[in-house]
MARTORTOR-722354 format. One record per residue (C-alpha): x, y, z; residue number from 1. Coordinates in Angstrom, 2 decimals. Layout:
<recs>
         x         y         z   resi
         X         Y         Z    NUM
...
</recs>
This chain:
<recs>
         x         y         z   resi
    -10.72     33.64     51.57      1
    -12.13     36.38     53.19      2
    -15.08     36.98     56.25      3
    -14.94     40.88     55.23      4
    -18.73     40.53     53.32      5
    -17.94     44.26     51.18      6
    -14.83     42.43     49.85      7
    -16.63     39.19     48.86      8
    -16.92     38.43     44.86      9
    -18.98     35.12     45.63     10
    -20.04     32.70     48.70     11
    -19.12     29.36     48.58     12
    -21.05     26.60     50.46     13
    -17.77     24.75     51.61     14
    -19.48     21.51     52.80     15
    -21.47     21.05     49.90     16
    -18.48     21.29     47.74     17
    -16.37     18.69     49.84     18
    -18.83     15.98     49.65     19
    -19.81     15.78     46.38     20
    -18.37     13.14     44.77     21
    -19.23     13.92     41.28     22
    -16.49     16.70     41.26     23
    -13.57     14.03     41.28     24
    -11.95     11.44     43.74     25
    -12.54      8.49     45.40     26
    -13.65      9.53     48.79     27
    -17.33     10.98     50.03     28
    -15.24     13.79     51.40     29
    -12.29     15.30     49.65     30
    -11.12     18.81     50.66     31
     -9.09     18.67     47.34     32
    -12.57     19.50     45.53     33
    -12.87     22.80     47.62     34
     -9.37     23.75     47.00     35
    -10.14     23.19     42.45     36
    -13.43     25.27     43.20     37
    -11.24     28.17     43.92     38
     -9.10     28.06     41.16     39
    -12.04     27.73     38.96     40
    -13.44     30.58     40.45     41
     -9.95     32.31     39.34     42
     -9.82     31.48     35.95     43
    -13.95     32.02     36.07     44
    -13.44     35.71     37.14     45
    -10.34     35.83     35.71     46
     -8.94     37.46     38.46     47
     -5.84     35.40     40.20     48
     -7.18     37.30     43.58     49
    -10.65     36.49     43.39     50
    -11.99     36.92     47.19     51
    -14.62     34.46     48.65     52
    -16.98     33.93     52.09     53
    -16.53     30.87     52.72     54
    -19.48     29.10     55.01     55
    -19.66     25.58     56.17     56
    -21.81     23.46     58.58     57
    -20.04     22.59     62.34     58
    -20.39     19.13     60.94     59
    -17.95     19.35     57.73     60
    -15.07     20.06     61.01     61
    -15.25     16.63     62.80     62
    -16.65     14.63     59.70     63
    -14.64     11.25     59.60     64
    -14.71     10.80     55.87     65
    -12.02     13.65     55.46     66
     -8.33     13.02     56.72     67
     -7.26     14.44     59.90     68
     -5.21     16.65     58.35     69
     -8.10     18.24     56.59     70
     -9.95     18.42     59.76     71
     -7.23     20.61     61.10     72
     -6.70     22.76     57.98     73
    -10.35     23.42     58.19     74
    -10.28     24.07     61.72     75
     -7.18     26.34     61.39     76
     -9.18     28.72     58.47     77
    -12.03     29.02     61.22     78
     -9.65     30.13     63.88     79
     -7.92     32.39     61.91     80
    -11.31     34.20     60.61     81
    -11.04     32.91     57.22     82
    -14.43     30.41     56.68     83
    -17.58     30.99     59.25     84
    -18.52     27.93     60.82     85
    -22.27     27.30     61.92     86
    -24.35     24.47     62.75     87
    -26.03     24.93     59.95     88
    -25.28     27.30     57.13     89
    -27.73     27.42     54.63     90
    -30.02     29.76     55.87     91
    -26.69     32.82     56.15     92
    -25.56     31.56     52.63     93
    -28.68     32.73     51.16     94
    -28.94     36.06     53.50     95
    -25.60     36.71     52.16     96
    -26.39     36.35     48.76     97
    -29.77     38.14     49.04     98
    -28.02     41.21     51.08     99
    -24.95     41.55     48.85    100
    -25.99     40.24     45.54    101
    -23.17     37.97     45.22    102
    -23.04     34.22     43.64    103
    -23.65     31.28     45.36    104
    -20.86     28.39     44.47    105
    -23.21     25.33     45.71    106
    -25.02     21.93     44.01    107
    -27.69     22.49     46.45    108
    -31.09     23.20     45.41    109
    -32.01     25.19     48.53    110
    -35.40     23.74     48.84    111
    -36.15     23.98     52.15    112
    -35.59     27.83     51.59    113
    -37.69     28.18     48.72    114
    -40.61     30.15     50.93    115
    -38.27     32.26     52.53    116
    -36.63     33.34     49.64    117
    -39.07     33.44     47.52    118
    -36.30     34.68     44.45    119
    -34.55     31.34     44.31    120
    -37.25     29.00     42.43    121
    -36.33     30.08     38.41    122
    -33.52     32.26     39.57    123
    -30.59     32.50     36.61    124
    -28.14     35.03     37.95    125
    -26.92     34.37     41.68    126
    -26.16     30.68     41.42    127
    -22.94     28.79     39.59    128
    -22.45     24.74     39.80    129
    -19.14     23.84     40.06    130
    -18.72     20.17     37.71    131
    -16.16     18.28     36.93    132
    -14.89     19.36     32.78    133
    -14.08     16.85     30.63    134
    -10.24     17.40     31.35    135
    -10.67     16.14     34.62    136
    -10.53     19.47     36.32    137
    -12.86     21.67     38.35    138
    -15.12     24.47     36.50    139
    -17.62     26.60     37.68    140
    -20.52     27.21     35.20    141
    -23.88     29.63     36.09    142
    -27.12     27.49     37.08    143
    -30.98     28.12     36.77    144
    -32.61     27.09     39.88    145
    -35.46     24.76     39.58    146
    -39.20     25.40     39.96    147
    -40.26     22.55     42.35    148
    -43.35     20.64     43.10    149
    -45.11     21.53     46.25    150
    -44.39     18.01     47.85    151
    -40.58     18.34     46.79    152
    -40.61     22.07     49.26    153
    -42.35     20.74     51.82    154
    -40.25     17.21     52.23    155
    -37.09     19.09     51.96    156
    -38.43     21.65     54.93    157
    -38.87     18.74     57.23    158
    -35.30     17.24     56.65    159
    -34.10     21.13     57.84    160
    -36.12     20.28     60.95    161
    -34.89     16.92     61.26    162
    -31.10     17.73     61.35    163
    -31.22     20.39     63.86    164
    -32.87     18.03     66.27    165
    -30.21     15.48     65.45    166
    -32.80     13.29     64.66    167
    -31.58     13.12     61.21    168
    -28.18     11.59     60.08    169
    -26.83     12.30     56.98    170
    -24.88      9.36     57.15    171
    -28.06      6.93     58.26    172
    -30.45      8.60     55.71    173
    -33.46      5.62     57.42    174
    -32.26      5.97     60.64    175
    -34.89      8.69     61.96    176
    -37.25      6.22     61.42    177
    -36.43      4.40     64.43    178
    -37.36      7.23     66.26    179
    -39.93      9.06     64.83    180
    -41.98      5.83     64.41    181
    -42.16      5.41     68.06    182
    -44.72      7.03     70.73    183
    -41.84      8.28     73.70    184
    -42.80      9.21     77.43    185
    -40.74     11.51     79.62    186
    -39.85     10.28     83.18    187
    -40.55     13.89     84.17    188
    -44.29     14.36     85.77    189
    -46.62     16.73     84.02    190
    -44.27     16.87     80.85    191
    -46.19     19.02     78.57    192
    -44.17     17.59     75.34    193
    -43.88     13.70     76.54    194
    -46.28     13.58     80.02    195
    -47.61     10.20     80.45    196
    -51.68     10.10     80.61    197
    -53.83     10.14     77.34    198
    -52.23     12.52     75.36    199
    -50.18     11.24     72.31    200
    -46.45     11.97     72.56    201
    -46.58     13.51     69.46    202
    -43.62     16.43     69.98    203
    -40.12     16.25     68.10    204
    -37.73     14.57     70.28    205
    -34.00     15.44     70.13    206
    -31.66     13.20     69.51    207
    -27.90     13.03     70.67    208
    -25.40     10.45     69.50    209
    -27.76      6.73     70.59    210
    -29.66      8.74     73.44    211
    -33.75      9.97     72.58    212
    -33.54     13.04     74.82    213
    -37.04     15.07     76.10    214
    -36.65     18.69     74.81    215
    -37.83     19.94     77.86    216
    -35.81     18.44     80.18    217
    -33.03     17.01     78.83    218
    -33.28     13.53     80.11    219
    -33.81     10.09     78.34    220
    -37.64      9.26     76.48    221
    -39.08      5.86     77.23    222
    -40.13      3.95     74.32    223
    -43.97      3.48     74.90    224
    -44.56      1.54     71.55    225
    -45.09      2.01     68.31    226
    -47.01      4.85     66.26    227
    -49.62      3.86     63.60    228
    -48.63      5.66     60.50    229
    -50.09      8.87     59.11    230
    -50.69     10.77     55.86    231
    -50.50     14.87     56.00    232
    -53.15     16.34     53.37    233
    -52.86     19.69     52.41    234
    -55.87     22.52     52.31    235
    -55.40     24.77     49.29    236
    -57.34     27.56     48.46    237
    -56.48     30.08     45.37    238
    -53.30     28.18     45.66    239
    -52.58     29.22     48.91    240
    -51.94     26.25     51.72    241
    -54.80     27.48     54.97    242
    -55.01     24.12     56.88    243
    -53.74     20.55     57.25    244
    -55.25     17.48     58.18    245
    -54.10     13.70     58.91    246
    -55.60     10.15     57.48    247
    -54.79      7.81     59.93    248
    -53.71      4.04     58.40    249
    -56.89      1.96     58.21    250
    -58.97      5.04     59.47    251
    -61.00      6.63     56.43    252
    -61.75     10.03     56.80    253
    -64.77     11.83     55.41    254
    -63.87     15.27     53.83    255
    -66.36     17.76     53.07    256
    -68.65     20.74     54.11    257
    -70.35     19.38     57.46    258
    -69.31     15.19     57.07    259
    -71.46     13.44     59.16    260
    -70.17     11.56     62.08    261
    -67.10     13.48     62.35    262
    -64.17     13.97     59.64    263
    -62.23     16.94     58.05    264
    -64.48     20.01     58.01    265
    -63.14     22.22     55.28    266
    -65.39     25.06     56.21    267
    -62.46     25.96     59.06    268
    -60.21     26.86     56.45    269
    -62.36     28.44     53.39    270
    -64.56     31.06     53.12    271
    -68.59     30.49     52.73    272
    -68.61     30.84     49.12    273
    -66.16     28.07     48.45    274
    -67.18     26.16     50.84    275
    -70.89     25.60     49.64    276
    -70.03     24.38     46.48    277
    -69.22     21.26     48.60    278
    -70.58     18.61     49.37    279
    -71.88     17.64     52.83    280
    -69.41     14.73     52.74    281
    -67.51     15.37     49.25    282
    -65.01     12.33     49.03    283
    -63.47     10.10     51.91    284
    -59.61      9.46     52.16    285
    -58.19      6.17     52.78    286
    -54.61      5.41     53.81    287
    -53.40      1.60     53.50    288
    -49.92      2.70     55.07    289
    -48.12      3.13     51.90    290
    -50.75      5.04     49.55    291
    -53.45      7.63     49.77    292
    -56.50      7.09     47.57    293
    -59.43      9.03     46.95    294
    -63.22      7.94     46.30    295
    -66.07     10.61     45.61    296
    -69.45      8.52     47.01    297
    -71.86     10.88     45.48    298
    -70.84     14.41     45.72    299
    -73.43     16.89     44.23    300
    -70.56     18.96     42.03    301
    -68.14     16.19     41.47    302
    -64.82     16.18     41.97    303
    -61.51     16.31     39.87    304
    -57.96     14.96     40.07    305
    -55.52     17.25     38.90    306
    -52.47     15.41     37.51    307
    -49.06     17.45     36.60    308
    -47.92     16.50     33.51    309
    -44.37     17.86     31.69    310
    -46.53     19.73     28.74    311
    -49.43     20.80     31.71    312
    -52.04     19.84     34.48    313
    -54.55     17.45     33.27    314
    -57.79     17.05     35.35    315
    -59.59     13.97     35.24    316
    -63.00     13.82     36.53    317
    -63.21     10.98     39.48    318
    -66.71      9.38     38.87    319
    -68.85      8.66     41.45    320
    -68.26      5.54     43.33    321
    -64.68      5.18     42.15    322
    -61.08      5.33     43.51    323
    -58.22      7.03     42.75    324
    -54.78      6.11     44.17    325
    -53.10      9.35     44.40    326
    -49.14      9.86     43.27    327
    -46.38     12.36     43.78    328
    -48.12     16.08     42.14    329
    -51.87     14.85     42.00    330
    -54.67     16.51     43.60    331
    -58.07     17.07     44.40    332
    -59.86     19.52     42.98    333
    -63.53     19.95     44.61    334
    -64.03     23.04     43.71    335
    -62.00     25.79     41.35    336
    -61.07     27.79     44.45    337
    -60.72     24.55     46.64    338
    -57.91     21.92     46.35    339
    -56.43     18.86     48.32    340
    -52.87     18.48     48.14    341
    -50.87     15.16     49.78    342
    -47.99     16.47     51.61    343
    -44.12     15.27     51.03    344
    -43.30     15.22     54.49    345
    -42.80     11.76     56.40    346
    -42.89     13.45     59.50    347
    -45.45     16.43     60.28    348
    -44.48     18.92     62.92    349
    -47.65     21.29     63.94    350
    -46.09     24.28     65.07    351
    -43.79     24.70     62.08    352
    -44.55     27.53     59.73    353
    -41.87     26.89     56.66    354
    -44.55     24.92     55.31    355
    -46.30     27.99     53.73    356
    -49.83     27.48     55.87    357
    -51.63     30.46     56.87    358
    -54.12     30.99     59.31    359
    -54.43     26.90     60.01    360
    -57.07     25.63     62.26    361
    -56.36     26.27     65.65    362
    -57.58     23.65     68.64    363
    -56.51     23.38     71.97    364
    -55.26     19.63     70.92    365
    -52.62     21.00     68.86    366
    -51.34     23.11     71.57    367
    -47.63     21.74     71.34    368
    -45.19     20.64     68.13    369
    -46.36     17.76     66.96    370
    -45.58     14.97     64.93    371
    -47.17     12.15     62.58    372
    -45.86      9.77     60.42    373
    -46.61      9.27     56.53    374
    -45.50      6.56     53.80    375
    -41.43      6.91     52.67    376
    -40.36      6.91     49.81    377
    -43.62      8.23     47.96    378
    -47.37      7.83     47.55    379
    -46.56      5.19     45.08    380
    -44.77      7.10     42.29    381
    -43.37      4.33     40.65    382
    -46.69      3.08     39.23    383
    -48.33      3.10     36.40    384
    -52.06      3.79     35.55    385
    -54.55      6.42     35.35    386
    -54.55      5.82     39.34    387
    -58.35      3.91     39.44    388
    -59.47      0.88     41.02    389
</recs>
């Protein structure tokens, strides 16, 4: 192993290698597996002195699933220079590989990097898998990186958030929900993130072994009651995200040019042209808590759900007065410039630009990070059905 970068045939994400339990053993966490990735790497190369970075999370160091003797040989490489230890490594693993065009040795996917490198999605040179061969032993074989769904990116970027607020466990994959379904309150007066009053406590709390901490200040939130649950949708115009919008559970929400009464007014986000081939109030959004549908009332130009299908998009024209209940990769299509797209993330965090937006609308109540909940595990992908009601 080597931190000398110039000397470095590939990187190896350590952590990723340790806990994956599909390259042999019994245990989550085996240090054994990172140990039969280097020798693969060897006989891969063939070249007995193969050099590698290796790069691991903090976490990996005082995980509880590995012995404590492998918590001490891993601490021992990082003392002596030989593995770089950060809090969370993805981000210099791909900066590494980018800079020096050497492999990654990883089963990660890398989604929540996809839009800041945009060379990973397709990618067939700078990635190997290491899998178990069928004679028990470790091999390293070259990879193509996938080509994601939007939703997939996007729901991926919000667990990167997630885990550097320690909101996220890997260990208690459900137990952010506990927090991030709650409204909190600082103790602090005048707390711009958490102050009491009629603002929402909608920032991203921090989380620290049992303890829901104010970013801020560093002290204890006060659970001030639940938070009704949300659905993120998406603004896409020539396939480029420009603005985000939330349906509120048992709150439909007009969407359209001008909607009367109040609702989502797309003309924020799209030019004129687009934007008058819509109707005045084009469809209305309706969240039940656990899916998102879609009915067009009578727009003038119609409207369209595009559906992603393995051989191709199919769009479906939604008929006035019906209802579509949308699922993982639909959209809706009111216009050929002008989509709607139903976000992947659970939790939506304002001020965060991974999520490709650009120029999103800008009010004075989104002034701080904020945060909304949407349905788990999907908007209903597990049903079947051309999605009407």
């Amino acid at each position: 192993m080597t931190l000398d970068a110039s000397a470095a045939d590939h990187v190896v994400d350590v952590a990723n290698v340790v806990r994956e339990p599909a390259l042999g053993g019994d245990r989550p966490a085996d240090l054994a597996r990172f140990e039969g990735v280097l020798d693969a790497l060897a006989d891969f190369s063939r070249d007995p002195a193969v050099q590698v970075y290796a790069i691991t999370d903090r976490s990996l160091l005082t995980d509880a699933r590995l012995t404590a003797r492998e918590r001490e040989r891993l601490d021992r490489w990082y003392r002596h220079g030989l593995m770089e230890v950060l809090p969370r490594a993805d981000d210099r693993i791909l900066e590494l590989a980018d800079a020096l065009g050497v492999r990654v040795v990883s089963g990660d996917n890398f989604l929540d990097f996809h839009r800041a490198h945009p060379w990973i999605p397709g990618d067939r040179d700078r990635f190997l898998r290491p899998v178990l061969g069928d004679d028990g032993v470790i091999v390293v074989r070259p990879r193509i990186m996938p080509v994601p769904p939007e939703w997939q990116v996007s729901r991926k970027e919000e667990e990167g958030l997630l885990l550097e607020a320690g909101v996220l466990r890997r260990w208690a994959p459900n137990g952010h929900l506990t927090v991030l379904g709650r409204h909190w309150r600082c103790p602090e007066p005048g707390c711009p993130l958490f102050g009491a009053g009629d603002r929402p406590s909608t920032a991203l709390p921090r989380r620290r072994r049992d303890r829901v901490l104010c970013p801020t200040h560093g002290g204890p939130l006060a659970d001030a009651g639940p938070r009704p649950r949300q659905v993120q949708v998406k603004v896409l115009m020539d396939g480029t995200v420009r603005g985000r919008f939330m349906v509120t559970a048992g709150e439909p929400l007009a969407v359209g040019r001008a909607p009367a009464g109040g609702g989502a007014v797309l003309g924020t986000w799209v030019d004129d042209h687009a934007v008058e081939s819509v109707s005045r109030t084009h469809v209305v959004l309706a969240f039940d808590g656990r899916v998102l549908t879609v009915l067009d009332e009578r727009s003038a130009n119609g409207t369209r759900i595009r559906r992603s299908r393995p051989a191709g998009d199919e769009l479906v024209p939604l008929h006035h007065g019906s209802r579509w209940t949308l699922r993982r990769g639909d959209s809706v299509v009111l216009h050929d410039r002008l989509e709607l797209l139903p976000s992947g993330r659970q939790f939506v965090f304002e001020e965060d630009g991974t999520d490709g937006t650009v120029d999103p609308l800008r009010q004075e109540s989104a002034a701080g990070p904020t945060m909304m909940g949407v349905p788990l595990p999907a908007l209903d992908e597990g049903r079947r059905g051309d999605g009407r009601e």
